[in-house]
C-alpha positions in Angstrom: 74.1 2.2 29.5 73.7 -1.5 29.1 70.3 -1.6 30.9 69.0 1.3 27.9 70.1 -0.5 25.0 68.3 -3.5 26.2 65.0 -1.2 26.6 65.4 -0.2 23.5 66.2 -3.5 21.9 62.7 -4.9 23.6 60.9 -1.8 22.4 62.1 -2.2 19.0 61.0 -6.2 18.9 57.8 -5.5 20.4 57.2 -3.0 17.7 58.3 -5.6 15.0 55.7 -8.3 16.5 53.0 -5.0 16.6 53.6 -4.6 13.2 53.7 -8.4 11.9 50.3 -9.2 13.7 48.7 -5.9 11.8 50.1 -7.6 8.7 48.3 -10.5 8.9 45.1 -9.5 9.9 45.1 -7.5 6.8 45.0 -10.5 5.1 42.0 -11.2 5.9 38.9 -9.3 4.8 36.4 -8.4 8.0 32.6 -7.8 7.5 30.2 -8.6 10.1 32.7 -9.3 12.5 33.7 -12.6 10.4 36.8 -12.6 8.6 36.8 -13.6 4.8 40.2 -15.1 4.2 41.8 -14.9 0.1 41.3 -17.8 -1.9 38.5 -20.3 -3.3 36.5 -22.8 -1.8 34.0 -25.2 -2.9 30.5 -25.3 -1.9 28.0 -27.8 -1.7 24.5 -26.7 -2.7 21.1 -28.1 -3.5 18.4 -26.4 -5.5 14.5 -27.2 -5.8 11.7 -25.8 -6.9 8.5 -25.5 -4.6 5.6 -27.4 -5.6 2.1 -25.8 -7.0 -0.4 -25.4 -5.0 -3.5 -26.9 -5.1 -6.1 -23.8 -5.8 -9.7 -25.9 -5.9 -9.6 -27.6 -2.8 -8.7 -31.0 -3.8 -10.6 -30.9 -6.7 -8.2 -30.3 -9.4 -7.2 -33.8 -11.9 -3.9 -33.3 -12.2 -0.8 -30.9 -11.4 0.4 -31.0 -14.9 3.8 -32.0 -16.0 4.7 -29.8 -18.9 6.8 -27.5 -16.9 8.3 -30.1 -14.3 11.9 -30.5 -15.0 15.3 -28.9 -14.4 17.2 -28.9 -18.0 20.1 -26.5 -17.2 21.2 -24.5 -14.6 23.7 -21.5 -14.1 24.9 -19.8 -11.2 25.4 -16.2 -10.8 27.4 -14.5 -8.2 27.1 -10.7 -7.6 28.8 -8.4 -5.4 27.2 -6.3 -2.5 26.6 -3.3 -4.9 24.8 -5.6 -7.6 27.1 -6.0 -10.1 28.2 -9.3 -11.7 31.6 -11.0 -10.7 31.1 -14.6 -11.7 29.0 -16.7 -13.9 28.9 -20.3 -14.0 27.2 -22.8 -16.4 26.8 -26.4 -15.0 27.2 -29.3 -16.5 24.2 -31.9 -16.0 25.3 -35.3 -15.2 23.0 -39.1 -14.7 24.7 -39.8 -11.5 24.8 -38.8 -7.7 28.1 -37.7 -7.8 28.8 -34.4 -9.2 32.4 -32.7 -9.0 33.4 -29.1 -9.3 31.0 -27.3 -11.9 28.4 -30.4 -12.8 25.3 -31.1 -10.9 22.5 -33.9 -11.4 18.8 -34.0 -10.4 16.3 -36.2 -8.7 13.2 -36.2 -7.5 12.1 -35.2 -4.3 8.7 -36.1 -2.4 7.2 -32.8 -1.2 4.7 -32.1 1.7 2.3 -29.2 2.3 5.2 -27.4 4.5 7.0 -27.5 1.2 4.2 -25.3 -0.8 4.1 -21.6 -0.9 2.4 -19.4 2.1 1.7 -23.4 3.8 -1.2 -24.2 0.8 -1.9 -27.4 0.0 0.4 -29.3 -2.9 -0.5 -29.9 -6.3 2.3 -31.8 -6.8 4.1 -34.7 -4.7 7.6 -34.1 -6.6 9.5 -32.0 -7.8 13.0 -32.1 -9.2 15.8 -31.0 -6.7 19.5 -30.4 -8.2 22.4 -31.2 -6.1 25.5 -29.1 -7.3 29.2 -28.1 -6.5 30.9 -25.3 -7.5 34.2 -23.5 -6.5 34.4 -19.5 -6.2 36.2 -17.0 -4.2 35.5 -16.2 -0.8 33.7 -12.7 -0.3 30.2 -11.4 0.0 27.8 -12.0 -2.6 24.0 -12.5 -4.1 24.4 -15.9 -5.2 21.2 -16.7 -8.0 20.2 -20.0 -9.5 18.5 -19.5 -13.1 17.4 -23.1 -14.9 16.0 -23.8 -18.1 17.1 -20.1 -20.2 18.1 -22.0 -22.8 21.5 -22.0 -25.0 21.7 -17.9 -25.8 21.5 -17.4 -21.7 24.3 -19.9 -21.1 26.1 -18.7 -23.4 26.2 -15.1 -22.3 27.0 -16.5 -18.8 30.4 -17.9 -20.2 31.1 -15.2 -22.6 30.2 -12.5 -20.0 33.5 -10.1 -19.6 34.9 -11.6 -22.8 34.8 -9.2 -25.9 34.5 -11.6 -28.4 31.4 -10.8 -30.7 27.7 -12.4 -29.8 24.9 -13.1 -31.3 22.0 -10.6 -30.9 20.4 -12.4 -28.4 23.3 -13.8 -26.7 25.0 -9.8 -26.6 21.2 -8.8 -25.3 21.6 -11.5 -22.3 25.3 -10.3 -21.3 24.2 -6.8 -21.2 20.7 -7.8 -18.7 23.1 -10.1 -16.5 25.7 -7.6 -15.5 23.8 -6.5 -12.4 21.5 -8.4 -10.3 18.0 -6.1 -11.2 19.2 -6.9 -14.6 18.9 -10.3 -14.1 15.9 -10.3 -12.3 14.3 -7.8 -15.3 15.0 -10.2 -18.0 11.6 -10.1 -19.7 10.0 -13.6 -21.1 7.6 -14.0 -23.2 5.1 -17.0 -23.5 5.6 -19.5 -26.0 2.5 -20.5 -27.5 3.9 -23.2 -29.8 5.5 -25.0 -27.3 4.2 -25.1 -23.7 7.5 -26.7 -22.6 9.6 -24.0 -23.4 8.1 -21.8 -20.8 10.0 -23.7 -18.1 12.2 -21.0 -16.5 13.1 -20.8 -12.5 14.6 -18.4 -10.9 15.8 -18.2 -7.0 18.4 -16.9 -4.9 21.1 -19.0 -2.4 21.2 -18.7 1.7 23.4 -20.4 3.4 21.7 -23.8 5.3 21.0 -22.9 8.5 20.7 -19.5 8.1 17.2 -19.2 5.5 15.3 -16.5 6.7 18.1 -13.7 6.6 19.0 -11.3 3.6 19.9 -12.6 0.1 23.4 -11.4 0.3 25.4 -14.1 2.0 29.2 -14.4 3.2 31.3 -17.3 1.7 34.2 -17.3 4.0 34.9 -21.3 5.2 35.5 -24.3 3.1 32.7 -26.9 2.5 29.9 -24.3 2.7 26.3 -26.0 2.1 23.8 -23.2 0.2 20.4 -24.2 -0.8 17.7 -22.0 -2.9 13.9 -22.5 -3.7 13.8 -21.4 -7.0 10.5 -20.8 -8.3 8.5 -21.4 -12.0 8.3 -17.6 -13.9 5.0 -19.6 -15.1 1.7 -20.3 -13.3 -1.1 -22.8 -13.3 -4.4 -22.5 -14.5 -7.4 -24.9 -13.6 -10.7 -24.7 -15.1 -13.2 -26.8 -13.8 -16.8 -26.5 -13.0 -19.5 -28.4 -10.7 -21.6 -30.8 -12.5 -22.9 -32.8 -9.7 -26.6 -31.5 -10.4 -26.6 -33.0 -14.0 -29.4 -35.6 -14.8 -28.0 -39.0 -15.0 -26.4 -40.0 -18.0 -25.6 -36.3 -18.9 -21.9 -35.3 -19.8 -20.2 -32.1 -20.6 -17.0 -32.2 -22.5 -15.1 -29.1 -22.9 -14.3 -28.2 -26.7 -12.2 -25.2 -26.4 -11.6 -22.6 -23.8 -10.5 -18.9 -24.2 -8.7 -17.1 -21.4 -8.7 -13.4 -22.0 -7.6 -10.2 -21.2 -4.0 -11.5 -19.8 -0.2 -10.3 -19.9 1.9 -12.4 -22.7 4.7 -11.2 -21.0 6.8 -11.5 -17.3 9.8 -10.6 -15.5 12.5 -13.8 -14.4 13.0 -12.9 -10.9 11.2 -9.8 -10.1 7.0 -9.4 -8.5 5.1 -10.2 -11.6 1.2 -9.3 -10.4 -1.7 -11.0 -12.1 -2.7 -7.6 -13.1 0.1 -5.3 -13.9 0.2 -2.0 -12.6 -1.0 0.3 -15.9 -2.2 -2.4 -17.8 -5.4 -1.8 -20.2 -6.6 -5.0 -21.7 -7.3 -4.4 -25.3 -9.6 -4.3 -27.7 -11.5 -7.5 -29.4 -8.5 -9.3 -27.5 -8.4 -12.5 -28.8 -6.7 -14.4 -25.7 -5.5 -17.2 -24.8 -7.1 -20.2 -26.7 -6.6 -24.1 -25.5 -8.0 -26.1 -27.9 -10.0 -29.6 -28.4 -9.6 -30.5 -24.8 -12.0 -32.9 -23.8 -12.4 -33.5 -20.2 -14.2 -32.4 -17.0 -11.6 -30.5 -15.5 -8.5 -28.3 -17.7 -5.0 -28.1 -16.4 -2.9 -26.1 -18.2 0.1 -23.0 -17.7 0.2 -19.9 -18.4 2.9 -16.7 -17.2 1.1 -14.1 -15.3 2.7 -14.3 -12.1 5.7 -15.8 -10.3 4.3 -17.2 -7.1 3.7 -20.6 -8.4 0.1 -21.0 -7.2 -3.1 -22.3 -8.6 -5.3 -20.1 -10.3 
């Protein structure tokens, strides 16, 4: 009698340890075969943008620097379905030691590795911005977006919230609650002022692991994520061969007209020098850069995304 109330005693306790060790796996979150544990962390994570690349084989003056700097910068998280969780807006800081929603930028020196499809640089820096951030462990696309401008960060902070917003600001929260959203916010070229045609757009990986999918697990402390975010304008250089000209003969460039091109493009989606559909149209008037007197024209315009030379 004794010896069958001690089985029944070691039963029971081996059924109690069963059923504690199935509680605490449930704890965690398993995908992948990695476990995703409850809580935050912090990440460390650098962002750059790739060079342009050099389209005339050496030949062009300069790279151009009215698009070339990093002015703001929010972070995006999504889940694996595509729609928003989290939006950050990051402060911007002068020095090399950012905490827990700041990040500061330098400039990097950039090699040919460094340029789109392995072309040939433009450009020998580029700003990179070096960031932390805390969020929740899980699966996510993680997107960097720079230089949208105050209406953008605002939506990113107000996003959820049901306070009222300004037209634009309420037209940004409504684009940012999924991920094509995002990438589908349409921008149109500022004639007026070149500079404000500076918007990037790229997504995270994990370091280490660049070539996989853009949905990445965030599931131990201290993670390092990097993205290449890329220019949502292009380069254009005109230039032409006047090593035939009698000596002493000069050509200065007055004015230039480039015509028949799309005033508008997508933040993170393709964006094809020739649209699909797209009919130029009639006595279009184009693109006009005036009084610009020298050999060879560098100058931007947005027709595609891939950040090369035209």
């Amino acid at each position: 009698m004794m010896k069958n109330k001690a089985m029944r005693c070691v039963w029971l306790v081996c059924g109690l340890l069963m059923l504690a060790v199935t509680s605490c796996k449930d704890d965690l979150l398993y995908t992948d075969g990695e476990p995703i544990p409850e809580g935050e962390t912090t990440i460390i994570a650098q962002v750059d943008f790739r060079p342009l690349v050099e389209g005339l084989a050496g030949k062009s003056r300069t790279a151009g620097d009215a698009i070339k700097s990093i002015q703001d910068l929010c972070v995006l998280l999504y889940d694996t379905e595509g729609n928003f969780v989290e939006g950050h807006s990051l402060e911007s800081i002068s020095n090399a030691n950012p905490t827990d929603g700041q990040f500061y930028v330098n400039e990097v020196t950039r090699k040919d590795g460094d340029a789109p499809d392995g072309g040939t640089i433009a450009e020998t820096k580029t700003p990179q911005a070096n960031l932390k951030l805390t969020i929740p462990y899980g699966r996510y696309y993680i997107y960097a977006v720079a230089n949208m401008g105050e209406d953008f960060k605002k939506a990113v902070q107000a996003h959820g919230k049901e306070n009222g917003a300004a037209e634009e600001v309420a037209k940004y929260k409504t684009a940012i609650a999924t991920k094509e959203g995002l990438k589908s916010i349409s921008l149109t070229w500022d004639v007026a002022d070149v500079a404000k045609n500076s918007q990037m757009f790229g997504h995270f990986t994990i370091v280490g692991q660049e070539n996989n999918s853009e949905l990445i697990t965030i599931n131990k402390k201290g993670m390092k994520l990097h993205s290449w975010i890329r220019r949502a304008a292009s380069k254009v250089t005109i230039a032409y061969d006047g090593s035939k000209l009698e000596e002493g003969v000069f050509i200065y460039l007055k004015s230039v007209t480039i015509k028949d091109i799309p005033q508008n493009c997508c933040l993170g989606q393709d964006n094809p020098a020739v649209p699909e559909n797209y009919q130029p149209k009639d006595r279009d008037e184009g693109v006009k850069l005036d009084l610009i007197k020298v050999s060879s024209i560098n100058s931007i315009y947005p027709l595609v995304s891939d950040s090369r030379t035209l």
